[in-house]
N, C-alpha and C positions, 0 to 999 in steps of 0.2 A: 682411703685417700683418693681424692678426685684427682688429683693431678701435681704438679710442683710448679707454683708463679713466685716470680722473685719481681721485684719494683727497684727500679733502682733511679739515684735522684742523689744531688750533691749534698743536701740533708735534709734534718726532719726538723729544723727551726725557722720561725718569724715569719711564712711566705705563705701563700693560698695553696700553691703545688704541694708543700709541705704537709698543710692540712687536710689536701685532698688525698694525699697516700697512706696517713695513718688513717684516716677512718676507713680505705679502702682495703688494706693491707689485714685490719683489724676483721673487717668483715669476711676476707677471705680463707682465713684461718677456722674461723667461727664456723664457716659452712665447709669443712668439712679436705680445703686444699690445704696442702704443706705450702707456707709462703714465707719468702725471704726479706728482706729489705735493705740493698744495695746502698752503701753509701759512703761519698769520699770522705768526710769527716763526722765525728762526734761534736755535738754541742754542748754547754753546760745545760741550757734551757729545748727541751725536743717538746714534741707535739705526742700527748701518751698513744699508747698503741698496746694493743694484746698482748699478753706476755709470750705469748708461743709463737709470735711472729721471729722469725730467728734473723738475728743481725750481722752483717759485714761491714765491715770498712777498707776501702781501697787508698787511703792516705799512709798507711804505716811505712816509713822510711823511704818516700815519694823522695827520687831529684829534685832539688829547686829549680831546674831548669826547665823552665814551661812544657816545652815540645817533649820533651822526655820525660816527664811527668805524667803528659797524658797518655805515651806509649802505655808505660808500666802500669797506670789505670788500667787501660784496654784489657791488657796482658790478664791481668788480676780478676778482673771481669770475669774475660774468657775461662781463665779456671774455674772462679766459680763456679759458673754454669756447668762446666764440663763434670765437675766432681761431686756436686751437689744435682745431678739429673735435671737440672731446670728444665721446664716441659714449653714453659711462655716468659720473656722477658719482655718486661714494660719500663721502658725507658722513657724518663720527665724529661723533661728540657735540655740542656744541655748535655743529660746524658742520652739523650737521643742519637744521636753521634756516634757515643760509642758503644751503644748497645746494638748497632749496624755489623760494624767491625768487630765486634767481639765475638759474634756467632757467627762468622761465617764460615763455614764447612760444618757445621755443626747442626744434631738433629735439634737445638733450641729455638722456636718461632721467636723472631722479635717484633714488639709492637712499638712506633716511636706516639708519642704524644706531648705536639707542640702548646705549652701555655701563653703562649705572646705572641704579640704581633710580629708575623714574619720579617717584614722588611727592617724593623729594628734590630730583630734579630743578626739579621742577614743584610746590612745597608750596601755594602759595598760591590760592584756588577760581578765579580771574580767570587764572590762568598755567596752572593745568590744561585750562580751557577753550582756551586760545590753541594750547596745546601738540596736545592733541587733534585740533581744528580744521585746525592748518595742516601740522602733517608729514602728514594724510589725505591730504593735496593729494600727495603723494610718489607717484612712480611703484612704488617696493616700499619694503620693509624690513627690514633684518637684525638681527634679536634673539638674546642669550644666553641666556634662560629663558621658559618658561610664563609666569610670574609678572610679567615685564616685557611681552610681548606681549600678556597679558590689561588690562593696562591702558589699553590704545589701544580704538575703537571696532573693529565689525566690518568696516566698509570698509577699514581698514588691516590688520587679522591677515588679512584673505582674498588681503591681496598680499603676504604676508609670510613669512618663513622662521627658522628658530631654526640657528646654525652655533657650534658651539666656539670657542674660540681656538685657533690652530694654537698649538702648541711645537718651537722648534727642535730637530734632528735630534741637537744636543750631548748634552741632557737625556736621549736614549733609547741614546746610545754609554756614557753614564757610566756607569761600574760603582760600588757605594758600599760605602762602608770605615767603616762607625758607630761614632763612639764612646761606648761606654754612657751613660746617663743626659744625652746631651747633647742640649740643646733646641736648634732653628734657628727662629728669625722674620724673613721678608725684608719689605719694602716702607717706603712714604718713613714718615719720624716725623711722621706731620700725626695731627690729631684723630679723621678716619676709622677709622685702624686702632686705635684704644684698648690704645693700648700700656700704659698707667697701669694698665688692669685685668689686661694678662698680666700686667706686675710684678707686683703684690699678687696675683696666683695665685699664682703663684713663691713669693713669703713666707711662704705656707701650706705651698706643696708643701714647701719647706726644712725645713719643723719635725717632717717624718719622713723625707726624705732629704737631708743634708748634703752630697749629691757632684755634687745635680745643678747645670748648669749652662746660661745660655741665653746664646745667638749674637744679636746683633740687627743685621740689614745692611741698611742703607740709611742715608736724608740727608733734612732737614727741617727744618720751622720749629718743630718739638717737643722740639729734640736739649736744647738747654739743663734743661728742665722734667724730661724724664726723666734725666737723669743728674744734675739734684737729688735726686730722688727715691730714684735707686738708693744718692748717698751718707748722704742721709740716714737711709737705713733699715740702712744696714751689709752694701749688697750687691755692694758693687763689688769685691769679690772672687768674681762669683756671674755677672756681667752684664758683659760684653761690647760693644761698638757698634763693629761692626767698618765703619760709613761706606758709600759707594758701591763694592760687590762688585763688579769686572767678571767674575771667575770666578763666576758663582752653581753651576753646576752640582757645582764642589769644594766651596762651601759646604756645599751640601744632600749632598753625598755623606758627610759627616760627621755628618750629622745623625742623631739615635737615632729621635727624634719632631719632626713640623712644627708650628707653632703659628700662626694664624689669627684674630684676634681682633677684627677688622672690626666697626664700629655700621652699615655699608652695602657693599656692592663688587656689582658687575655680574658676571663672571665671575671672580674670582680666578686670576692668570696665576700667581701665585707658589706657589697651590695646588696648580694643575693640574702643574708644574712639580716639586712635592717628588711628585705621584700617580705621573709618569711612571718617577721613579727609584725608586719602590719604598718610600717613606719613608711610614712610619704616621702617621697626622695629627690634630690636632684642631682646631675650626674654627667659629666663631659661627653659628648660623642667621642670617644677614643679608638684611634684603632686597635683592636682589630672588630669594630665593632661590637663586642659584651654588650656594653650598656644598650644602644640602642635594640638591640636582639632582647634584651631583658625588660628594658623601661616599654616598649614601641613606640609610636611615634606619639608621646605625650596621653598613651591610655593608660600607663598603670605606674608615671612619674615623669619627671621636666629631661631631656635631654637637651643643652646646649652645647654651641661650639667648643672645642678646645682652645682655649688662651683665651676666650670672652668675657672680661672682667665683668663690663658691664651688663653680659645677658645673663651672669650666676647669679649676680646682684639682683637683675630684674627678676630673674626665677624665683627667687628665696620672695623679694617680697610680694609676689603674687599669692603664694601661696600665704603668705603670712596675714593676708587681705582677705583672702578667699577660705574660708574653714570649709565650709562647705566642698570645697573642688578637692583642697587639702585632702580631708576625710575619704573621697572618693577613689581617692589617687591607693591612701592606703588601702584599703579593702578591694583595688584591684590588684596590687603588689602581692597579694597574701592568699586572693585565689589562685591567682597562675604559680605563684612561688610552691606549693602543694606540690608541682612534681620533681622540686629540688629533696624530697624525700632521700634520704640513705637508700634504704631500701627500694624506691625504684631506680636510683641510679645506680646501683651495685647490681640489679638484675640486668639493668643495660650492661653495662662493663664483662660480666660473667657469661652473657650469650654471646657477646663478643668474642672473648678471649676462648670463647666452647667451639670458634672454627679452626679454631689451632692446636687444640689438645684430640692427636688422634690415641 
């Protein structure tokens, strides 16, 4: 055994973070560590993962009472590590936090790794301070952009590292079969992705082309709102909500153009995802900057503003005008997407985490 890493993350359904720790968690088993996988709840629906990856949960007979809840998380935490030798804790999101506080005295390295835009995170000037303050306390750090890393002080970017999301090996065997004019947008229907303003793209795009059409896949607490909206405007002949995809890879192999329409995301997995298969994209500036880090500035897919009806509008039908540029766009997305490999971002991740396992 090389060492003992446990991951720990509120769970393993519906989210990018999610996706990103079973394939990781999965890999580190494989080569050869004992690896855990932390987490406050079970879902009906998880993201699969190697069998030998061993499981926790920190919800079983949790107080309803928020603050003392997440005591007794900590608490729980902490023994694990303590009893199970953990060597390295890698704490996602929110458990960043308490993967700080759960090892302290303790010979277990913690590593926090923020997925989102800090300041959302963290809006308020008394939570920024806290925020700041107490992940510094972290043995390192794994960030998806400049932009999120520059928001920490200097004490924390000088132990800290910037790694992709890996993408499974599926997304780079798929060959794709487009069918013209047809849009694809995946992720859950919550407020985040601003699906209200692709629609109303779309409504524009349609008043010069009649044939396009858009995919929308995924599940949420916004399904009802949008599919008011698409019958109210006369588009449900136009729109789509094809629900929780387990094939995404077929979805996006369909797809003409991706569409991305985020008020925020951390690294976009569903991006990177339509980048690998070859698919031309267009994609909101969102902080924490992802997309523009992944598109650059219109070399290898359309970045516009966030809340710009009309410049997602005018993105889609450039492209829809332009096959030629289209084309080009994809076949940049799908060179650079190459080092969104498993395998080279599990070596990043693993020489990382190899300065903490003495």
């Amino acid at each position: 055994m090389c060492g003992t890493i446990a991951f720990a993350n509120h769970s393993l359904a519906n989210g990018g973070a999610e996706r990103v720790i079973s394939l990781l968690s999965s890999s580190f088993v494989r080569s050869g560590y004992r690896t855990l996988l932390i987490c406050n709840i079970h879902s009906d629906w998880e993201y699969p993962i190697d069998d030998r990856v061993e499981r926790f949960f920190l919800n079983d007979g949790t107080s309803g009472v928020r603050r003392l809840a997440a005591i007794q998380r900590i608490y729980r935490l902490r023994q694990i590590c303590k009893k199970e030798k953990v060597d390295v804790l890698v704490g996602f999101m929110s458990m960043s936090e308490y993967s700080v506080y759960a090892t302290i005295g303790l010979r277990t390295k913690n590593i926090i790794s923020i997925r989102n835009a800090p300041d959302l995170l963290y809006p308020k000037f008394l939570q920024k301070i806290y925020a700041r303050t107490l992940l510094s306390f972290s043995n390192g750090a794994v960030f998806q952009t400049e932009e999120a890393k520059n928001w920490f002080p200097k004490v924390l970017r000088n132990k800290s590292t910037i790694i992709f999301n890996p993408i499974g090996k599926q997304f780079f065997e798929k060959g794709r079969n487009p069918i013209p004019h047809l849009l694809v947008a995946i992720g859950r229907l919550h407020p985040q992705k601003n699906y209200l303003m692709m629609l109303s793209a779309l409504k524009m795009v349609r008043d010069n082309y009649d044939d396009v059409h858009l995919e929308i896949c995924g599940v949420g607490k916004m399904e009802k709102t949008l599919k008011e909206y698409v019958e109210s405007h006369q588009l449900s002949d136009v729109i789509k909500f094809c629900g929780q995809v387990n094939d995404v890879p077929s979805a996006l192999a369909r797809a003409d153009i991706f569409l991305l329409s985020s008020l925020f995301e951390g690294m976009p997995n569903s991006l990177m995802e339509a980048m690998v298969m070859g698919v031309p994209c267009i994609a909101t500036d969102s902080p924490c900057g992802g997309s523009k880090m992944l598109l650059g500035n219109d070399e290898r897919g359309l970045v516009v503003p966030v809340k710009d009806t009309k410049a997602f509008a005018k993105a889609i039908i450039s492209l829809l005008e332009n096959e030629e540029r289209k084309n080009q766009l994809g076949i940049a997305a799908k060179e650079y997407a190459s080092r969104f490999s498993l395998e080279q971002v599990f070596h990043l991740w693993e020489n990382f985490i190899m300065k903490f396992l003495n």
